[in-house]
C-alpha distance (Angstrom), angle and dihedral (degrees) to the residues before:
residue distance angle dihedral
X1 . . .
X2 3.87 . .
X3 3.46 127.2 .
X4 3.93 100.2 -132.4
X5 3.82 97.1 169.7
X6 3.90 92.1 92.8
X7 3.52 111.8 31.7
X8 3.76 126.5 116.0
X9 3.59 129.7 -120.7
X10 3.77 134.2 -153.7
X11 3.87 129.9 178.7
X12 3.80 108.3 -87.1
X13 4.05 80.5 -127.2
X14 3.97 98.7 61.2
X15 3.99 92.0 43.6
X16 3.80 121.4 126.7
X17 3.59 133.9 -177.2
X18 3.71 97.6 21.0
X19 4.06 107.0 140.7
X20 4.19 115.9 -114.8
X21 3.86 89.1 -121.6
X22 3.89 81.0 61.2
X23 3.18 102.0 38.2
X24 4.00 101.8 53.2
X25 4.26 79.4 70.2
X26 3.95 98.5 47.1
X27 3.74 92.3 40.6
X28 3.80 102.4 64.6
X29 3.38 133.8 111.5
X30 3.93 95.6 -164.3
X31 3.71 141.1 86.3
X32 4.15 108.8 -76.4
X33 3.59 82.9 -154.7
X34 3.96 92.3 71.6
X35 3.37 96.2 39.8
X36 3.57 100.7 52.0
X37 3.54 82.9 45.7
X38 3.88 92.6 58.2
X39 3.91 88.2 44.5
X40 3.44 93.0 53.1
X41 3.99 143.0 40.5
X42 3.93 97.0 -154.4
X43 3.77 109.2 49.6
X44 3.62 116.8 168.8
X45 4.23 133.1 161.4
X46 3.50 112.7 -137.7
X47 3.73 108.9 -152.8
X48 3.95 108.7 -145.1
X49 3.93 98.1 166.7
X50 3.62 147.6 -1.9
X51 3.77 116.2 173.5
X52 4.01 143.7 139.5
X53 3.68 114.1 -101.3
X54 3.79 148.5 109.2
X55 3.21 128.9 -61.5
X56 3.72 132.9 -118.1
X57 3.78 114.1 -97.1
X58 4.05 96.0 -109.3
X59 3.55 87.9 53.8
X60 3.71 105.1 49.0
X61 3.99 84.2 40.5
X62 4.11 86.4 64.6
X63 3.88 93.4 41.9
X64 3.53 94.7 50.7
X65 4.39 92.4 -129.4
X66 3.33 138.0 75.1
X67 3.44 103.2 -151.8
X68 3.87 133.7 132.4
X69 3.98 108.2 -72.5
X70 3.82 137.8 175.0
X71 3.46 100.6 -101.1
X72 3.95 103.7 -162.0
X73 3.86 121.3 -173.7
X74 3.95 121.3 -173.0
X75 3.64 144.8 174.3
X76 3.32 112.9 -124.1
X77 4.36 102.9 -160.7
X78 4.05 134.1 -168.7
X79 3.50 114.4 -150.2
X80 3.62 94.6 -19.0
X81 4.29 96.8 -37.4
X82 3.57 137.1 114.7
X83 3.74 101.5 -112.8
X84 3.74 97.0 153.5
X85 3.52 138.0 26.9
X86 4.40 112.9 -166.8
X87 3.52 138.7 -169.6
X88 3.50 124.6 -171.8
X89 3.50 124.4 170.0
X90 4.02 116.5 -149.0
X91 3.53 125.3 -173.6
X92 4.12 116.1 -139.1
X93 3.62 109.4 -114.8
X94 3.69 137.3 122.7
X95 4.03 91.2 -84.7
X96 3.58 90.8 55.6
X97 3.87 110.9 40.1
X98 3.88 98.4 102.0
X99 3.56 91.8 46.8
X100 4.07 83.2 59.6
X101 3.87 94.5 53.8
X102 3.75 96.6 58.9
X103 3.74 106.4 104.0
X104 3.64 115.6 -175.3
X105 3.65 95.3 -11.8
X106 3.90 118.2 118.0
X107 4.10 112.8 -94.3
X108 3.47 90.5 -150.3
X109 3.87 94.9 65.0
X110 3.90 87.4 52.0
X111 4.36 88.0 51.6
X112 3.78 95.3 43.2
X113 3.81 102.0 37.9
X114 4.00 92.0 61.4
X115 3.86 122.1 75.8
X116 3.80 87.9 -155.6
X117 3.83 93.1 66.5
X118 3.43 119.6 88.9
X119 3.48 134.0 -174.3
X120 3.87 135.7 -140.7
X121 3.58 131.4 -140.7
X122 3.67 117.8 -63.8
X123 4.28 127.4 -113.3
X124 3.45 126.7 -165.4
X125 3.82 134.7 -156.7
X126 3.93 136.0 175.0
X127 3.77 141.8 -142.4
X128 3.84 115.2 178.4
X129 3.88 107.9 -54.4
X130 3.53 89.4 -13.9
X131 3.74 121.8 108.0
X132 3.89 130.1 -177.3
X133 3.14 148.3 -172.1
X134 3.63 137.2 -163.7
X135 4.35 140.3 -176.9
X136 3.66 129.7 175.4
X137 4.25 108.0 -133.2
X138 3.35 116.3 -162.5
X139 4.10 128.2 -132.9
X140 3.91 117.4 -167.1
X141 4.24 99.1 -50.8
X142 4.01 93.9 -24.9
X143 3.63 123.8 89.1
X144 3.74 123.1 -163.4
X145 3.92 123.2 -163.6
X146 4.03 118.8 -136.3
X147 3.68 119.3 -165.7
X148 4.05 125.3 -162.3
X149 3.68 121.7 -156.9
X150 4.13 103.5 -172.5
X151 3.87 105.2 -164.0
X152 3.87 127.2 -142.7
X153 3.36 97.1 -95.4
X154 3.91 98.0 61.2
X155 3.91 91.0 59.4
X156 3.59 115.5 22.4
């Protein structure tokens, strides 16, 4: 859906020029998954991969490994449209192996829902009308990197 091999990221903090009606989605320290769900009656995840393999140089470069990973890339859809596409990359280890059994269910209530998580700063990057966002949270010793790609038709 989006080619996030190449993009650039910056530290949400030293952005410029991003629009407000952007920015109130990049800016937020809460779960997307509850706030689409507020903004929206019909929220469903549309899983559109979950496999083992490397990845992409940007992301092992934040984790600090370039190990195999699940790489996991959903859909995330209001009332039947793609709002958001994600990719978050999750290595297979003991901190991680509920996070690999969730289906269909939202990642995001799985992060937010445990106290133990934390979360890192966020980073943004841009490609056309497409904004993202990404953080690294951090389970036990294992980090994991989510990235959020919030289409056009969620903010304009």
């Amino acid at each position: 859906m989006i080619n996030t091999q190449d993009l650039v990221w910056q530290d949400l903090d030293q952005a410029n020029n991003v629009p407000d009606n952007v920015m109130m989605w990049l800016d937020d320290k809460e779960s997307l998954t509850a706030k689409l769900k507020q903004k929206f009656d019909d929220f469903a995840v549309n899983v559109l991969s979950q496999t083992q393999k490397k990845p992409h140089t940007n992301e092992s470069d934040v984790l600090g490994f370039e190990g195999g990973s699940i790489i996991r890339e959903v859909e995330l859809l209001g009332n039947g449209e793609v709002m958001v596409f994600a990719r978050s990359v999750i290595p297979v280890n003991d901190d991680t192996n509920d996070l690999l059994l969730i289906g269909s269910k939202p990642l995001g209530e799985m992060l937010f829902n445990n106290p133990n998580i934390q979360r890192g700063k966020l980073q943004i990057t841009h490609t056309g009308n497409v904004w993202g966002r990404r953080s690294v949270f951090s389970i036990g010793r294992t980090k994991l990197l989510v990235s959020e790609f919030f289409l056009e038709i969620l903010y304009a």
